[in-house]
C-alpha positions in Angstrom: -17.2 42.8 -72.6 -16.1 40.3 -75.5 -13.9 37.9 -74.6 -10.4 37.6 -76.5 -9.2 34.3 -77.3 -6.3 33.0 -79.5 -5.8 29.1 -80.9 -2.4 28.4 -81.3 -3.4 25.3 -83.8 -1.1 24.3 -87.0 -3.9 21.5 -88.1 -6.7 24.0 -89.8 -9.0 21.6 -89.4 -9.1 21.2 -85.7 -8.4 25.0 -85.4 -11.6 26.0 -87.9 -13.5 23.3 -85.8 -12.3 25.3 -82.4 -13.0 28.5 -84.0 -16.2 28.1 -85.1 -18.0 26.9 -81.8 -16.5 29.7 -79.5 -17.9 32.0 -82.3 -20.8 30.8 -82.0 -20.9 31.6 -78.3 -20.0 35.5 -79.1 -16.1 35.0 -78.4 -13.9 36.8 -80.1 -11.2 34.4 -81.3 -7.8 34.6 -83.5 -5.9 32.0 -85.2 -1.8 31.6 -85.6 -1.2 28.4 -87.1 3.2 28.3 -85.7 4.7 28.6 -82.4 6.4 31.7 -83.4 3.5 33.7 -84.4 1.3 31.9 -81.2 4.2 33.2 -79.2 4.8 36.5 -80.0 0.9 37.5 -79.9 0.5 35.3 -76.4 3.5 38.0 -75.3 1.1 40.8 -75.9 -1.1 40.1 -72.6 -4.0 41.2 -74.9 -6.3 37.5 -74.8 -8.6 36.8 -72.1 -7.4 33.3 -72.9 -4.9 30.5 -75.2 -6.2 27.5 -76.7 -2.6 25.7 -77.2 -1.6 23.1 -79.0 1.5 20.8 -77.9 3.1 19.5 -81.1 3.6 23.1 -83.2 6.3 23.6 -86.1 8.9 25.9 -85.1 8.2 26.6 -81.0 6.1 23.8 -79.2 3.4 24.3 -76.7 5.1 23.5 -73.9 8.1 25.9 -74.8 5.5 28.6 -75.3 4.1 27.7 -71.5 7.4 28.1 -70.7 8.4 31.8 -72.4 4.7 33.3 -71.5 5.1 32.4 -67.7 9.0 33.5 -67.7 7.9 36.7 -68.7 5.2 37.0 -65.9 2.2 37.1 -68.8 -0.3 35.1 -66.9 -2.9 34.5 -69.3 -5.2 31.6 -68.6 -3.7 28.7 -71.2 -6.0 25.3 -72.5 -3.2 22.9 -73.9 -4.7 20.6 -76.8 -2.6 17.5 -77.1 -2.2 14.5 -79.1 -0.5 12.7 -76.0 -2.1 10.7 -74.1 0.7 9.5 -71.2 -0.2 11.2 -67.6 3.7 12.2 -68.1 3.1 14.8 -71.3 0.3 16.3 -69.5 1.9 16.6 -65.9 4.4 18.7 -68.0 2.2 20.8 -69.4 0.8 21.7 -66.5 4.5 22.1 -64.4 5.4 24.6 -67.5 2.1 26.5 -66.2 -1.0 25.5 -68.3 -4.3 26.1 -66.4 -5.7 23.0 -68.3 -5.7 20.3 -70.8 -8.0 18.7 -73.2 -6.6 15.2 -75.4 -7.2 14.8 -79.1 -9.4 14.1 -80.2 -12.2 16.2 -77.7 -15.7 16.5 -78.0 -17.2 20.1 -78.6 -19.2 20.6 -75.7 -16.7 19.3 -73.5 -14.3 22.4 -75.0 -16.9 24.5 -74.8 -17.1 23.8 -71.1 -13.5 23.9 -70.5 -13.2 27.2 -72.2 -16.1 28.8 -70.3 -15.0 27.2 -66.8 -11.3 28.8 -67.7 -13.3 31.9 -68.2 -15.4 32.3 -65.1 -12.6 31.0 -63.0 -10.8 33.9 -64.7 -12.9 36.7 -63.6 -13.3 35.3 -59.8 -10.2 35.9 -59.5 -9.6 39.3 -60.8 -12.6 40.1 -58.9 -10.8 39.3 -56.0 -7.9 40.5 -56.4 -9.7 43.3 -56.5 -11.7 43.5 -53.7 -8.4 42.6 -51.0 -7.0 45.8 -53.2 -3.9 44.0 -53.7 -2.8 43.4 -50.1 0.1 40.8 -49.4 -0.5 38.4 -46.5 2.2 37.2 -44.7 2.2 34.0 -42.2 6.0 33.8 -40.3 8.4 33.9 -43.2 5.7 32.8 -46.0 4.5 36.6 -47.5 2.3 36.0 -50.7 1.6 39.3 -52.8 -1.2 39.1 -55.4 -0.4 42.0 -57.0 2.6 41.1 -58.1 2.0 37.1 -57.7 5.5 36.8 -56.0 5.8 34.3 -52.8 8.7 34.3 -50.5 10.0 32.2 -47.9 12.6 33.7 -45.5 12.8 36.7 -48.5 13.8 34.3 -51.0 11.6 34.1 -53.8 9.6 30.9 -54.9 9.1 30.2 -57.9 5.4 29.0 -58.1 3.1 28.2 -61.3 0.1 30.0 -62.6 -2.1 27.4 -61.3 0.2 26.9 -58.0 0.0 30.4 -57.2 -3.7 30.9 -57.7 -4.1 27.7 -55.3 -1.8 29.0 -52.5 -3.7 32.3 -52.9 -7.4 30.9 -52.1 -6.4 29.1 -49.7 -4.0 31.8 -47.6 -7.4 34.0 -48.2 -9.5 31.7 -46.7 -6.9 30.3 -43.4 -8.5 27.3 -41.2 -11.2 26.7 -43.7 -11.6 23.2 -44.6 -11.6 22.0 -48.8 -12.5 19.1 -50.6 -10.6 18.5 -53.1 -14.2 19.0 -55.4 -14.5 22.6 -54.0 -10.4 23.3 -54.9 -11.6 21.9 -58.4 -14.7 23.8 -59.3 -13.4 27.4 -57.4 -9.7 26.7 -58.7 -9.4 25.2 -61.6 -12.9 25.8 -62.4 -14.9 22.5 -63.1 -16.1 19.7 -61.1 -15.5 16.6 -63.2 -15.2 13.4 -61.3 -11.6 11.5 -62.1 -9.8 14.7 -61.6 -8.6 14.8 -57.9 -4.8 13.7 -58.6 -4.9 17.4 -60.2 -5.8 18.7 -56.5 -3.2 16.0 -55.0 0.1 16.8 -57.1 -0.5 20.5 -57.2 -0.8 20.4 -53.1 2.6 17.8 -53.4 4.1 20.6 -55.7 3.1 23.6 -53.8 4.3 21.9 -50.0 8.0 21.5 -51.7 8.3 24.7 -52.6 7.3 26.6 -49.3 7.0 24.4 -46.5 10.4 23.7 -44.5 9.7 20.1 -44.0 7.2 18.6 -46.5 6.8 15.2 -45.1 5.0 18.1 -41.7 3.7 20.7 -43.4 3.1 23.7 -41.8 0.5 25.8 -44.2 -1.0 23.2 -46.5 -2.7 21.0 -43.6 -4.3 17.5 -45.3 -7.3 17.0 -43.1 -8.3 13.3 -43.0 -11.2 12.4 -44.7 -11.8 15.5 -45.7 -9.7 17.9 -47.6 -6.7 20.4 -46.9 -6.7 23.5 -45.4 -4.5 26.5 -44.8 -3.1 27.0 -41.1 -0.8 30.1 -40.0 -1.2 29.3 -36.1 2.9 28.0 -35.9 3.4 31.5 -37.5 2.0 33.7 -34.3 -1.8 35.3 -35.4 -2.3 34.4 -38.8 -2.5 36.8 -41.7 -1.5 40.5 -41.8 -1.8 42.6 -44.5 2.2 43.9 -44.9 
């Protein structure tokens, strides 16, 4: 099936220059060239993926991040930005953007992005569908895919795209030991050297949200040397489908 994509780009050039390569790879791909167009088509649900600039004229990126994952539409977002401070992107990413790409990019490395953003994509849908929507539930953390909705004691957390779909592979997966390449490449979806404070900050992010006492976490274990891993044994047997 075709792949829906939409650039949310007001510079023509860079947009025509987006547009024309993921053509060329038998995407389907739609321009708006303003936040408020970008937004209200993002709203729809209806693209496989967003190619997003930060600096737009009327509604910027990041407020768009912000509006599409307020209103639980989960689509996979690739944030183009000017930027280059480690601060503009960290927000980005906080505001839920799956990835980021600084101006000005080569082609192929887009191309990669967009593809790895892609695959990653249907992974997971695939297996969401395969645990046929099943919440786990380790002492008071239960996790529902279906709905992406965490909750600690019943209270709900508030997690990311990109936080959830991290907590998610690794509550699916308990005891089993990650690198921080293999959280890249089945995660995020690429395996690019220079990228593990991504793994780090998310896995700082994700332990202050649901772990009692960050400084000794309970679920996200850091195993030295190694990786992380997910551990439920301080919460009885592990995983059970609620």
């Amino acid at each position: 099936m075709e792949k829906n994509i939409l650039v949310i780009e007001d510079n023509r050039d860079i947009a025509q220059l987006v547009m024309v390569n993921l053509r060329d790879k038998h995407l389907h791909v739609e321009h708006a060239d303003n936040g408020c167009t970008g937004l209200a088509r993002a709203m729809s649900g209806r693209y496989d993926l967003v190619i997003l600039d930060l600096m737009l004229p009327e509604v910027d990126g990041l407020d768009i991040c912000r509006n599409l994952r307020s209103e639980k539409v989960y689509t996979p977002i690739l944030m183009l930005t000017a930027r280059t401070s480690e601060l503009d992107r960290v927000l980005g990413l906080e505001m839920g953007a799956d990835d980021y790409l600084t101006k000005p990019f080569s082609v192929p490395e887009l191309v990669a992005r967009v593809n790895a953003i892609l695959r990653r994509s249907d992974q997971y849908q695939s297996a969401q569908a395969e645990a046929q929507h099943s919440p786990l539930q380790f002492g008071d953390l239960r996790i529902d895919p279906a709905t992406r909705q965490v909750s600690v004691q019943d209270a709900p957390i508030e997690l990311t795209a990109k936080e959830f779909d991290l907590l998610w592979h690794f509550a699916s997966n308990p005891e089993r030991v990650f690198t921080r390449e293999q959280l890249l490449d089945t995660v995020w979806g690429y395996g690019y050297e220079g990228y593990d404070h991504t793994v780090n900050s998310h896995i700082n992010r994700l332990r202050a949200k649901i772990e009692p006492d960050p400084a000794k976490p309970r679920y996200v274990m850091t195993v030295w040397g190694v990786g992380y891993k997910f551990s439920g044994r301080d919460s009885g047997d592990g995983a059970t489908p609620c």
